[in-house]
Backbone bond lengths (Angstrom), bond angles and torsions (degrees), N, CA, C in turn:
res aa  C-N    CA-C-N  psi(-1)  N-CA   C-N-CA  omega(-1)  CA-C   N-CA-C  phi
1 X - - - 1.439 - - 1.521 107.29 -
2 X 1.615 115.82 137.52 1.526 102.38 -157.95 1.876 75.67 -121.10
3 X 1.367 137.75 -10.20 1.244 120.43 -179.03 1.523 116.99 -166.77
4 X 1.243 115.54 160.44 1.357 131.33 179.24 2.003 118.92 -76.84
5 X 1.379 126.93 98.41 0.817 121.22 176.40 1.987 115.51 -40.22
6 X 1.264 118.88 137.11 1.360 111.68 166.80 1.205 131.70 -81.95
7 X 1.672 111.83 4.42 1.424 107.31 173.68 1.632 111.25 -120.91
8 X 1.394 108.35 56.01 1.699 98.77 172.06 1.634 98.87 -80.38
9 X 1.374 79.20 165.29 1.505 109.21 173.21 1.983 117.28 -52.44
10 X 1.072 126.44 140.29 1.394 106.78 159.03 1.191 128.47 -60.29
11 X 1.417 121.99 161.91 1.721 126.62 156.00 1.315 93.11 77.17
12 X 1.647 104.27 178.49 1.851 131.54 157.88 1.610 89.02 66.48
13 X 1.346 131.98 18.93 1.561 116.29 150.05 1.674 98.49 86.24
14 X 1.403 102.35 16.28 2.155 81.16 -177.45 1.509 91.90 -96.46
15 X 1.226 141.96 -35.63 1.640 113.48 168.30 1.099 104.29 -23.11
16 X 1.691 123.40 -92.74 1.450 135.83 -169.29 1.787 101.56 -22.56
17 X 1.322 103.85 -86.54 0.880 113.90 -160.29 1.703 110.13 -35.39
18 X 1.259 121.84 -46.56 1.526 111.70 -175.46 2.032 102.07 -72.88
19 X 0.864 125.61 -19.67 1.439 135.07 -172.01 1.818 92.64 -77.92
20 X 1.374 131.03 -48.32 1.239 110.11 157.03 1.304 142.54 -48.47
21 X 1.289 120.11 -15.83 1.469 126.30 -130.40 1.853 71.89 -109.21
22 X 0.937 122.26 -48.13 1.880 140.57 -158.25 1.532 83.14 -31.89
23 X 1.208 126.82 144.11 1.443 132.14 139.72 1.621 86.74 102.71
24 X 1.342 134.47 -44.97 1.294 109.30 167.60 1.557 159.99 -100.07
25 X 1.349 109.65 174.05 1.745 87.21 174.90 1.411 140.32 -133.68
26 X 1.514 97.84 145.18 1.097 139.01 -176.20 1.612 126.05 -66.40
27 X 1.260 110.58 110.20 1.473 107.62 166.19 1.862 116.52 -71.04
28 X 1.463 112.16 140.70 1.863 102.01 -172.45 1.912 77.51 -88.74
29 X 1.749 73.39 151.62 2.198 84.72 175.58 1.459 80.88 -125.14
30 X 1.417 155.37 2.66 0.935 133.63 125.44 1.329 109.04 -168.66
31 X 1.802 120.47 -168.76 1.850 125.68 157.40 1.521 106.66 -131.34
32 X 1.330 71.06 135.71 1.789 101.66 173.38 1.555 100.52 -48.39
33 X 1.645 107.17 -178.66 1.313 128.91 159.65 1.529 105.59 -58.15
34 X 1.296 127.92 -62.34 1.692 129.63 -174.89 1.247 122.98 -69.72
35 X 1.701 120.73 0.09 1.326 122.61 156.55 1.420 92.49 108.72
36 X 1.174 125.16 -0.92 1.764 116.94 172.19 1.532 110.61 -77.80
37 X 1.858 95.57 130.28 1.596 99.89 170.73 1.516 119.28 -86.49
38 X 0.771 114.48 138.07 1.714 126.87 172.65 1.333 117.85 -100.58
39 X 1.723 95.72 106.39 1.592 111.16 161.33 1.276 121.33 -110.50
40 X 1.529 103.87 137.16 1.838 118.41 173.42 1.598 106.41 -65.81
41 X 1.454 130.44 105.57 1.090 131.51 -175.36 1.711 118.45 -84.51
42 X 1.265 108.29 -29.74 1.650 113.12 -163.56 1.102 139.01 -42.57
43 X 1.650 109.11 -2.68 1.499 114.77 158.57 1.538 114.52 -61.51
44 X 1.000 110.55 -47.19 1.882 128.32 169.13 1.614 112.97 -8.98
45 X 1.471 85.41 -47.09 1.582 103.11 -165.59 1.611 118.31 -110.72
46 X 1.275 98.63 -17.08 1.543 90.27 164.00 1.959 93.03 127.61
47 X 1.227 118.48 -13.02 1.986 122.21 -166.96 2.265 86.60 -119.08
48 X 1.862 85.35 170.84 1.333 98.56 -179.48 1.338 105.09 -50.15
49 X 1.740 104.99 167.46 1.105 109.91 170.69 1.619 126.34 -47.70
50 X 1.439 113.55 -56.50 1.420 128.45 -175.81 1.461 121.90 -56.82
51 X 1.443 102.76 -3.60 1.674 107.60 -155.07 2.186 82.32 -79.66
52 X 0.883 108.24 -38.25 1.739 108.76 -163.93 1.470 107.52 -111.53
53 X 0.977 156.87 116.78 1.774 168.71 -73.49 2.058 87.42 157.54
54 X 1.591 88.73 119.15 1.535 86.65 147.50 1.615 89.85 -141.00
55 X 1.698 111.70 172.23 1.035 137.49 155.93 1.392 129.81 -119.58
56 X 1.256 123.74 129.61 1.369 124.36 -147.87 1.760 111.76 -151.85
57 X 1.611 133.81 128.22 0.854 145.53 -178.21 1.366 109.94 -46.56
58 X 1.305 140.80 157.85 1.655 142.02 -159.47 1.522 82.14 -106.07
59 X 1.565 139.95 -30.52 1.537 111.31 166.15 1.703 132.73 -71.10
60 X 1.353 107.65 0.98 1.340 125.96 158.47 1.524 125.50 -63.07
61 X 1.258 114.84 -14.43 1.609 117.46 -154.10 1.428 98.55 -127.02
62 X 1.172 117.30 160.34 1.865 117.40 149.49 1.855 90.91 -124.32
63 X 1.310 101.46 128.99 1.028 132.34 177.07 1.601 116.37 -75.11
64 X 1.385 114.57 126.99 1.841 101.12 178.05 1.294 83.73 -154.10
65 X 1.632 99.75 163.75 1.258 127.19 -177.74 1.303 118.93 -88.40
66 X 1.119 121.35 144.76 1.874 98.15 -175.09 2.024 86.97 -119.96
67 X 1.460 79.62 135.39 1.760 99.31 169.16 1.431 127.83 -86.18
């Protein structure tokens, strides 16, 4: 994740939470209909991956292949 969308929601910690996420990476577990990828974040915070879900625009990310 190379950045923080500017239109999250207020409250419930998702600023933070996407402001952690910056600098690391993410496997996509999938995209919506509107083209948002979905990453399991919960290492971020300290629990499994799956425990915390964000969704995030594909100009947020740099995308790589893993070998």
């Amino acid at each position: 994740m190379i950045a923080v969308p500017g239109s999250l929601p207020p409250g419930m910690g998702t600023q933070a939470l996407f402001e952690a996420c910056v600098g690391r990476v993410f496997r996509i577990e999938g995209i919506d209909d509107n083209g948002l990828l979905e990453l399991h974040v919960g290492e971020v915070v300290g629990e499994d991956s799956y425990m915390h879900t964000i969704w995030i625009e594909t100009n947020f990310v740099l995308l790589r292949t893993v070998e």
